[in-house]
C-alpha positions in Angstrom: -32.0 -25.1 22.6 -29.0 -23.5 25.0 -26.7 -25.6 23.9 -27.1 -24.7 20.1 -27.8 -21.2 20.9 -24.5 -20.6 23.0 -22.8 -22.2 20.2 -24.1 -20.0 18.1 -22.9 -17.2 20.1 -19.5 -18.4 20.3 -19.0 -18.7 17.2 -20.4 -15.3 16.5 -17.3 -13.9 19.2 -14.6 -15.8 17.3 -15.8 -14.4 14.3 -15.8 -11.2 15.2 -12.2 -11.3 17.0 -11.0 -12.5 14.1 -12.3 -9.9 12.1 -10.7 -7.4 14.5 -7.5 -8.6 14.4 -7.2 -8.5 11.0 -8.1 -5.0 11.5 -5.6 -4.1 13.8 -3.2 -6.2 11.3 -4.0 -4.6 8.2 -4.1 -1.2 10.2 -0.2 -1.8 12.0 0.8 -2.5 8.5 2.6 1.1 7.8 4.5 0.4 10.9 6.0 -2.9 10.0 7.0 -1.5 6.1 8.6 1.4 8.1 10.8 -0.8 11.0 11.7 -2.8 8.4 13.3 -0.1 6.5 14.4 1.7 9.4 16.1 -1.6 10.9 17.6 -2.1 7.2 19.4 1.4 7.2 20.3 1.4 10.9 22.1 -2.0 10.0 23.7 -0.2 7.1 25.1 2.2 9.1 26.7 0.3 11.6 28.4 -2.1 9.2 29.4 1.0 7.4 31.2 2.3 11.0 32.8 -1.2 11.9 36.0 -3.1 10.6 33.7 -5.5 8.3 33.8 -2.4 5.6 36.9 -2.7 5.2 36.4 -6.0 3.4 36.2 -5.9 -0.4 32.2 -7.7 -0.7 30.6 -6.0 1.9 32.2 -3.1 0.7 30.6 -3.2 -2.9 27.2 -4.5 -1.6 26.7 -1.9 1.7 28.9 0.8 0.7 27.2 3.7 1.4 29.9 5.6 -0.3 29.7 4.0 -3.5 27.5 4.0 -6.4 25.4 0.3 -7.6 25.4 -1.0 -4.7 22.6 -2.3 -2.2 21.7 0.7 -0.6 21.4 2.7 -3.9 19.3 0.0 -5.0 17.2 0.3 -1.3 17.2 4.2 -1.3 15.5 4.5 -4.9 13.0 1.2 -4.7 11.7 3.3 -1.8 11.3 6.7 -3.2 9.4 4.4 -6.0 7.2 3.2 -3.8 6.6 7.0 -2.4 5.8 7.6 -6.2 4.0 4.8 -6.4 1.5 5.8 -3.0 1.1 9.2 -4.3 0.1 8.3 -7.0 -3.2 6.3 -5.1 -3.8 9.6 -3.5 -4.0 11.3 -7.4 -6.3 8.5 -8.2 -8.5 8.9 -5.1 -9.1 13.0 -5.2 -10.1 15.3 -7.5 -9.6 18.8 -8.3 -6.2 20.9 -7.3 -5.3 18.3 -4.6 -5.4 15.4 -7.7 -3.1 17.5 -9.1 -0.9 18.4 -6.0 -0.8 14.5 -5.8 0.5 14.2 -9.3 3.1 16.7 -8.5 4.7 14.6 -5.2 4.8 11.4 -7.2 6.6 13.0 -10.6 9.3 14.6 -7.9 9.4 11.3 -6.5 9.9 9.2 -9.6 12.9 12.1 -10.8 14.5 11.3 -6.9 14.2 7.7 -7.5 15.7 8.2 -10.9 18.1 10.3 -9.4 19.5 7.9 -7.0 20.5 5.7 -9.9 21.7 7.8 -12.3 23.0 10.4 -10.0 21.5 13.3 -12.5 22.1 15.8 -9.7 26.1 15.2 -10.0 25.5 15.4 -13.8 24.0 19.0 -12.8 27.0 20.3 -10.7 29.4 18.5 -14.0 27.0 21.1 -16.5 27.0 24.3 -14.2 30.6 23.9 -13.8 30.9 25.3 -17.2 29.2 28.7 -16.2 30.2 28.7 -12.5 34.1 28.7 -11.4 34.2 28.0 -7.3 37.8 26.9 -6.6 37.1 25.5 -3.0 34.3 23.4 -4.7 34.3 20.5 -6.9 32.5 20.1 -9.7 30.7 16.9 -8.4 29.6 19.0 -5.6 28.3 22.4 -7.5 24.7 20.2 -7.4 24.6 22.0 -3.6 24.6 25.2 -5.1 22.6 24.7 -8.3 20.0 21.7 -7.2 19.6 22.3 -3.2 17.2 25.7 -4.1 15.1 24.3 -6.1 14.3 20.7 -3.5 14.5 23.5 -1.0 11.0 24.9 -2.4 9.5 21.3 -3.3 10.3 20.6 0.7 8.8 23.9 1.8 5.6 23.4 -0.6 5.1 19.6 0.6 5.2 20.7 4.2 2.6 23.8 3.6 0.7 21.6 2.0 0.7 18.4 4.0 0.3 20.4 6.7 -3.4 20.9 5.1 -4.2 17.7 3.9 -3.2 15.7 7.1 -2.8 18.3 9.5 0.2 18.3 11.8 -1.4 17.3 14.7 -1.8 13.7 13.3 0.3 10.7 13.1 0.9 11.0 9.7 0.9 14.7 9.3 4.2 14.8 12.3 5.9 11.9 10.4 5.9 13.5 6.9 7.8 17.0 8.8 9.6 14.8 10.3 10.8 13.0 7.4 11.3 16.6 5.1 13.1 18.1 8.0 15.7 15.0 8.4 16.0 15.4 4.2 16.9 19.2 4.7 19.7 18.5 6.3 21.2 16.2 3.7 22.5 18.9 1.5 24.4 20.6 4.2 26.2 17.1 5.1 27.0 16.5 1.6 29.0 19.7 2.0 31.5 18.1 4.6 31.9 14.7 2.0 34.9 13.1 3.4 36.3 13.8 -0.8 36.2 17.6 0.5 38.0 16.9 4.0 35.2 15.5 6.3 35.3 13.0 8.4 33.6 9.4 7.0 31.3 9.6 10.3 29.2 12.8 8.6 28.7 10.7 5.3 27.6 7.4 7.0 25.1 9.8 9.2 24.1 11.8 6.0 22.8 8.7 4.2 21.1 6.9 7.3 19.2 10.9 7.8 18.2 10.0 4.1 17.3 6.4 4.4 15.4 7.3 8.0 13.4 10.2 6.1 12.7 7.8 3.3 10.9 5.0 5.9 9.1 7.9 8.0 7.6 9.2 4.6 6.6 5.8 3.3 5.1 5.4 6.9 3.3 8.7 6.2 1.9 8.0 3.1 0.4 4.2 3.9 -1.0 5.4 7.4 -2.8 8.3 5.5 -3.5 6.3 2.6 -5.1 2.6 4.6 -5.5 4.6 8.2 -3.2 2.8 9.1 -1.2 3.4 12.4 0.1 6.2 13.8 2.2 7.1 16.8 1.1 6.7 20.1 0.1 10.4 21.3 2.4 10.7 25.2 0.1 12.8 27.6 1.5 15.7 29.0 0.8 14.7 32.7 
């Protein structure tokens, strides 16, 4: 009966290590979504600062200063999928955070709209006719009139993911992270090489959004599946 019995038993092992690593797959899957992205936009960027730009195909696919291309295409298949996640976390709660949920994912969908369409520049085009600011463009009055109000959207997701993940996890630290790198985009877009700044500041102001974009996605999925987080450094 020992031979059955340890074959039993082995079996039993194998089955269960299989079962754990599909844990620990299913459970490294936010990473993977998030590298991916991450290695798609640090790509971008490097294309965008090298000679191969200046060719004419690369240029209209990988652009990042142009509009239809790749990257726009990336950048608002991404914030989708944002939409898409909090709109699991509406479905999954109840109550003001079901609403809260709902809230992320309609700001999410407009941003993904956004990217496409480019409704903030159709903003600064409208408030041109009520504000005059020489120095400033009209395509760039969307700082001024648009910034203030995702100013307060950022400030109220980072109160209030503050609560619901707390800051002292994984996914908590990623989505600051990824609000804080998204703050900064408005005051890069104010040095656009069309205003006199150098093309370095607008490759770095659309890899800050794309970066922001994978550690939010990241964010979402590891709060959503418990799915992986970063590795916690001790202090000794």
């Amino acid at each position: 009966m020992s031979g059955p019995a340890a074959l039993q038993r082995t079996a039993l092992a194998l089955e269960r290590d299989d079962r754990a690593g599909a844990r620990l797959s299913f459970e490294a899957a936010p990473m993977k979504v998030a590298v991916v992205l991450l290695a798609a936009h640090v790509l971008v960027a490097a294309v965008n600062l090298s000679p191969l730009i200046e060719s004419y195909s690369v240029a209209a696919l990988l652009d990042v200063n142009r509009e239809g291309t790749l990257i726009v295409w990336l950048s608002s298949a991404t914030l989708l999928l944002i939409a898409a996640l909090a709109c699991g976390g509406a479905m999954t709660t109840a109550g003001l955070d079901r609403r809260r949920w709902w809230v992320v994912a309609a700001g999410f969908v407009v941003l993904s709209v956004d990217e496409t369409a480019s409704l903030h520049e159709r903003a600064g085009e409208m408030a041109e006719r009520v504000l005059e600011i020489e120095w400033l463009p009209s395509l760039y009055l969307w700082v001024i009139v648009v910034a203030p109000a995702a100013f307060v959207f950022a400030v109220w997701m980072l109160r209030w993911f503050g609560r619901t993940m707390g800051w002292r996890s994984g996914p908590g630290r990623l989505a600051a992270c990824a609000i804080g790198l998204w703050m900064c985009v408005p005051v890069l877009e104010a040095m656009d090489p069309a205003l006199g700044g150098p093309r370095l500041l607008f490759v770095v102001e659309e890899t800050l959004e794309g970066v922001g974009e994978a550690l939010f996605v990241w964010a979402l999925l590891s709060h959503r599946l418990g799915g992986s987080e970063p590795r916690r450094v001790s202090a000794g």
